[in-house]
N, C-alpha and C positions, 0 to 999 in steps of 0.2 A: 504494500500500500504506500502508495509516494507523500512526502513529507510533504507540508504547508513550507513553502518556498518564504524567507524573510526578507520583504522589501526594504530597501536600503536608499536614500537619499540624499547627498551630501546640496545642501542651498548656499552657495555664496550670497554675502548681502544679507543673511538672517537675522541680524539683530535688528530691522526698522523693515518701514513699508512694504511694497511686493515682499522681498524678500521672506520678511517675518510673515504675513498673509500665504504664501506657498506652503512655508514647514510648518505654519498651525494646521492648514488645508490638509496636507501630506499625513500628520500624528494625525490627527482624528479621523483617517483614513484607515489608519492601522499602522503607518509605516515608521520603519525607525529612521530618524531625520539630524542628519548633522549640520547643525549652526556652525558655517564659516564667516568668519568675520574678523577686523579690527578690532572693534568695541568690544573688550570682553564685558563690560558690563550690561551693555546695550544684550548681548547675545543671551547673558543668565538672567536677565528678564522676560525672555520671549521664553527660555526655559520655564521658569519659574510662571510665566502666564499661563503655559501648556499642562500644569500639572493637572490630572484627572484625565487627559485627552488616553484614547485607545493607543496610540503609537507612543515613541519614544521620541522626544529632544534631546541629543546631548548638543555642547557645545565647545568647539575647538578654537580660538582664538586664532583667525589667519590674515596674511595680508598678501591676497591676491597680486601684488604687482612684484613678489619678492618671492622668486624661485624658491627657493629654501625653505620657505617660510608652508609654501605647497605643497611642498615635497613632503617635509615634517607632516603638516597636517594630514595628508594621507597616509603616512607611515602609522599615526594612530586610530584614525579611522579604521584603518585593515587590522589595525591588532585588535579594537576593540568589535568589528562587527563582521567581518568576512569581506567579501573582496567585489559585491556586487553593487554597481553604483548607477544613479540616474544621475546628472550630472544638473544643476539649475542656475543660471549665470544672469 
């Protein structure tokens, strides 16, 4: 009998507007949603708005314009959920 498949979605932008409106949309979806962003404060409030929702929020502090910074941030993404992503930019 085949497993319930774990959606995975990494949002750049998530700590404010669109952004934050996708990964709330996404967790009450069902899905597990990672907040990419600058802001890490901005990011653990869209957490913290999300709690009760059906999916998961975590959030990774990134800055999209600084390779390294991407790279890291997926490096813990994959350690912490598996390797399948939807990508939302």
């Amino acid at each position: 009998m085949p497993t319930k498949m774990q959606r995975i979605a990494v949002v750049t932008g998530g700590g404010s507007g669109i952004g934050a409106a996708v990964a709330q949309a996404l967790a009450e979806d069902g899905w597990t949603v990672v907040l990419a962003g600058r802001r890490k404060e901005a990011l653990e409030a869209v957490v913290a708005g999300g709690a009760g929702l059906t999916g998961v929020l975590d959030a990774i502090p990134t800055d999209v314009t600084v390779e390294a910074s991407v790279r890291a941030g997926f490096c813990i993404s994959h350690q912490k959920d598996g390797v399948k992503f939807h990508i939302v930019n």
